[in-house]
C-alpha positions in Angstrom: -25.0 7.3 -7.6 -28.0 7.9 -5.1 -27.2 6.9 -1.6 -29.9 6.8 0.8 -29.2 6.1 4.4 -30.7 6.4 7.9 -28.2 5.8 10.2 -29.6 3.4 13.3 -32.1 6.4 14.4 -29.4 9.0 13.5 -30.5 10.6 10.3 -31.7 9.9 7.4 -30.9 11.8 4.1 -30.0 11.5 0.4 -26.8 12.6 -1.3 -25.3 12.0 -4.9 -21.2 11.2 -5.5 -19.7 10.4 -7.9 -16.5 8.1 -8.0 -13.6 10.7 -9.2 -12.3 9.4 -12.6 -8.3 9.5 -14.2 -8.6 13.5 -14.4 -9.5 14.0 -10.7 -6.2 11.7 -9.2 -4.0 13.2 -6.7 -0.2 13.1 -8.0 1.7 10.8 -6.1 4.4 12.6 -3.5 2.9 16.1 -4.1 1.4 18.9 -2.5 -1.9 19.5 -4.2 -4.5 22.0 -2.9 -8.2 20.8 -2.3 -10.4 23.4 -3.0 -24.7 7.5 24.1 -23.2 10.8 25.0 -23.1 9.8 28.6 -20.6 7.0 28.0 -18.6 9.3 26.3 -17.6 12.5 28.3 -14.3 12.2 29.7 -11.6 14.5 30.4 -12.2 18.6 30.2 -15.6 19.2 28.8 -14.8 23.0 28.2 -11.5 22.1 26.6 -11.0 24.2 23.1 -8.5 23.5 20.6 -5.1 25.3 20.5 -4.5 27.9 18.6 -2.2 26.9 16.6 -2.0 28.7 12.8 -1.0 26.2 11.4 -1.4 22.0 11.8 0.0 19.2 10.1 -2.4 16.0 10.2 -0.6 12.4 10.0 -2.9 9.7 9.1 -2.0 6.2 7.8 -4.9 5.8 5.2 -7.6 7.9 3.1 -11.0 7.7 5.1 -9.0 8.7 8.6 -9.2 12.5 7.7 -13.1 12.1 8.1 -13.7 8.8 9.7 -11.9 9.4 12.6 -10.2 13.1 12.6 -13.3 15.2 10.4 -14.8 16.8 13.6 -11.5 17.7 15.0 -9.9 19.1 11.2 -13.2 21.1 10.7 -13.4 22.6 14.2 -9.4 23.6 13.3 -10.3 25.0 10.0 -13.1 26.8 10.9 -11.4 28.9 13.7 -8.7 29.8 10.8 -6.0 27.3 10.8 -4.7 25.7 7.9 -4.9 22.3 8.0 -2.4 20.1 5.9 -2.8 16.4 5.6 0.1 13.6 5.0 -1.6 10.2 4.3 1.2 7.6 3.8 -0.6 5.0 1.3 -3.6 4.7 -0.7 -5.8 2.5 1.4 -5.5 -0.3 -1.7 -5.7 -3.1 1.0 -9.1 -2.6 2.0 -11.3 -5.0 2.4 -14.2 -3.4 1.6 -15.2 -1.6 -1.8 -18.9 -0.8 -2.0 -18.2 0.2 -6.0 -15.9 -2.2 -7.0 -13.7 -0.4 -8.5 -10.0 0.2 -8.5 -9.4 0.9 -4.6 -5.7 2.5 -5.2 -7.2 5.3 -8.0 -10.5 5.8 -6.3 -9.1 6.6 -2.4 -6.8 9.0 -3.9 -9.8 11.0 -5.4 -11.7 10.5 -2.3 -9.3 11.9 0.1 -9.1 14.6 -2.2 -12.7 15.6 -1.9 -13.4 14.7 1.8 -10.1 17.3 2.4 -11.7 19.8 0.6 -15.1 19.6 2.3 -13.4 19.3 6.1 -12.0 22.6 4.9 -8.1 21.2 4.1 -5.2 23.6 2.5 -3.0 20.6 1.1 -2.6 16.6 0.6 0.1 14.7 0.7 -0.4 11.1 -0.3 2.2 9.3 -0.9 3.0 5.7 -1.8 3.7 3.2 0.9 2.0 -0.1 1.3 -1.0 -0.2 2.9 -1.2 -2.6 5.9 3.0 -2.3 5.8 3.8 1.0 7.6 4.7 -1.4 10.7 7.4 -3.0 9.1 9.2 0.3 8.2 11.6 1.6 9.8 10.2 4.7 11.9 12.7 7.1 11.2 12.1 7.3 7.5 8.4 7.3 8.1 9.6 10.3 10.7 11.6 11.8 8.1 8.7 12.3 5.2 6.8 13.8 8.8 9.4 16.6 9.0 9.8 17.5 5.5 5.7 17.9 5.8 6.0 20.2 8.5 8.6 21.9 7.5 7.0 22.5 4.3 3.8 24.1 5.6 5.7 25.5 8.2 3.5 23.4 11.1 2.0 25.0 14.9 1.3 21.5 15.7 0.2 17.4 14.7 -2.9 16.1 14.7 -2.8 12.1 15.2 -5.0 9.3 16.0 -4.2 7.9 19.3 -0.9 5.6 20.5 -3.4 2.9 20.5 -4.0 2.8 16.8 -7.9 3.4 17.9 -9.1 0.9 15.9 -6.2 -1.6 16.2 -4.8 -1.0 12.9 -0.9 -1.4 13.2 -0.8 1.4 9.8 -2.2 3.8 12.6 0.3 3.2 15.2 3.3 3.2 12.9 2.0 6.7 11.2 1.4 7.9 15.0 5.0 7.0 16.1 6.5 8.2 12.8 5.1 12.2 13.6 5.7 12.0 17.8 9.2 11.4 16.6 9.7 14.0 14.4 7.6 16.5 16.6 9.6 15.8 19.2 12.9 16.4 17.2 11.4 19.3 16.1 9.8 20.5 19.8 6.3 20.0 18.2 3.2 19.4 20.0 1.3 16.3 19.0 -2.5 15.9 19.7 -4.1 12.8 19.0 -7.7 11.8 18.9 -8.8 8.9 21.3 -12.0 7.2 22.4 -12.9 6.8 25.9 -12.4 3.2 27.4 -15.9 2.7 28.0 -16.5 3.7 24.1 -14.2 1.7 23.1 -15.4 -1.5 25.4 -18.7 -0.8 23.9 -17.6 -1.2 20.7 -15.3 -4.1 20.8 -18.1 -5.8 22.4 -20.9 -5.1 19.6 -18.5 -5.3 16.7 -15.9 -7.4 18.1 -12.9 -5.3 16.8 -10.1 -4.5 18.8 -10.8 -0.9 19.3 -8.8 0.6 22.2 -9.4 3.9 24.0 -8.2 5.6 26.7 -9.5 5.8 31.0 -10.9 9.4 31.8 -7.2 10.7 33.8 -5.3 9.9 30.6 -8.3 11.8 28.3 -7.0 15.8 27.9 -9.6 17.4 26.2 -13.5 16.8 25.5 -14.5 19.1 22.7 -18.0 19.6 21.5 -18.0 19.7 17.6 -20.7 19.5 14.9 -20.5 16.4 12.9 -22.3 18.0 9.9 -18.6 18.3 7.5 -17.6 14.7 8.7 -20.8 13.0 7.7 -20.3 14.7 4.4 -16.6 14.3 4.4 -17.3 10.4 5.4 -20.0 9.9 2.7 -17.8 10.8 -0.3 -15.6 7.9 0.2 -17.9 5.7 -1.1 -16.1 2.5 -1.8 -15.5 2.5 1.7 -19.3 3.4 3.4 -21.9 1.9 4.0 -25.5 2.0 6.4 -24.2 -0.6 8.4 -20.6 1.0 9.1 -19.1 1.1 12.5 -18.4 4.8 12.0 -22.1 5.5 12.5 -22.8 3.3 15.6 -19.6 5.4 17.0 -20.1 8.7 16.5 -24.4 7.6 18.1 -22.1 6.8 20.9 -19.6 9.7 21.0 -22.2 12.4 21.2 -21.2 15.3 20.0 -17.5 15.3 22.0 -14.8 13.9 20.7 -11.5 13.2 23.1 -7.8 14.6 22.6 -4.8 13.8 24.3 -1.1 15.3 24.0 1.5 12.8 23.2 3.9 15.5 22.7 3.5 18.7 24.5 5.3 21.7 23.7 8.7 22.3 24.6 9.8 25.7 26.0 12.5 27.4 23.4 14.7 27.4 25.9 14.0 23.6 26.5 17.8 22.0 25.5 
């Protein structure tokens, strides 16, 4: 399929995906490997990322590697880290489906290819109900978090925000599920926000409850590329569209996006 899009002034170009079919699903509960600015700066504008060799990403449904997290997972995996994501369901709740096609096989092979073109190791998906994380209790959402970690032997988490960012309770549960088992484990967390006055912007155009953060609770502005998450974005395409919010966000966001550490790192000696 052909999609052509210009994205409100952004870009405009053309790119051909295809939905994965049965031989390109991701095995449930495996590893498998995958081959206006202004209103936005807040916090450190210098900040880099840390250096950590290896990072764990937490996210609650396929698309939130690229829609939310792809600038931040490419900017980790270009500087050499390996990136490993856990993604607790298949996004089969979704309202939207641009292909209309089965939502629970097609997100698996999505998030399979966006990984790989962000420049992600390893996916986890496993198979909780989507829109039901909330309802879970956190400590076995924590204790699929550890295992992860332990697994790939994790520097660090990479989250979306307390907040949820865009409301979604699925995002806050998955947050609270890795703070607590980074914090068991003396893991740092850092979680992707949007500045308040993004975040205001948005509500007020879209009228969705997206929350973000005042500039003294914003730790780090980093400058990315978006290049790998427009491309990462693009390939779920039951999800995408011309007219997604993603686009009017990331107009707004410049090219900085905005960390902050829910869980900073304990000293060894820390009891």
């Amino acid at each position: 399929m052909s999609l052509t899009y210009t994205l409100r002034g952004i870009l405009s170009f053309t790119r051909v995906t295809k939905v994965p079919g049965q031989g390109e699903r991701i095995a449930l509960g495996t590893v498998m490997k995958v081959s206006k600015p202004a209103d936005s700066r807040a916090g450190r504008t210098a900040a880099t990322l840390p250096a950590w060799p290896t990072v764990l990403v937490v996210i609650a449904h396929p698309d939130d590697e690229s829609f939310g997290l792809g600038a931040v997972i490419d900017q980790f995996a270009a500087a050499g880290a390996g990136v490993h994501i856990l993604c607790f369901t298949h996004g089969e709740a979704s309202t939207l489906n641009q292909t209309r096609t089965s939502l629970r096989r097609a997100r698996e092979g999505e998030l399979r290819q966006a990984a790989a073109e962000l420049g992600a190791a390893t996916v986890t998906l496993l198979d909780y109900p989507d829109g039901g994380l909330a309802g879970l209790p956190p400590g076995d959402l924590a204790g699929h978090v550890a295992d992860a970690a332990a697994r790939v032997g994790a520097s660090g988490m990479l989250v979306f925000d307390d907040t949820g960012v865009t409301g979604h309770p699925d995002h806050r549960a998955a947050t609270e599920a890795a703070v607590l088992s980074a914090r068991r484990a003396r893991l740092p967390v850092l979680a992707w926000t949007l500045p308040a006055a993004v975040a205001a912007r948005l509500s007020a155009e879209t009228a969705q409850p997206f929350a973000g953060q005042p500039p003294n609770r914003v730790d780090l502005c980093l400058r990315v590329s978006r290049q790998r998450q427009r491309r990462g974005a693009l390939l779920h395409t039951t999800q995408i569209s011309p007219e997604a919010v993603l686009w009017r966000r990331l107009q707004l966001l410049g090219e900085c996006e905005h960390l902050r550490w829910l869980a900073p790192a304990l000293p060894s000696n820390t009891p």
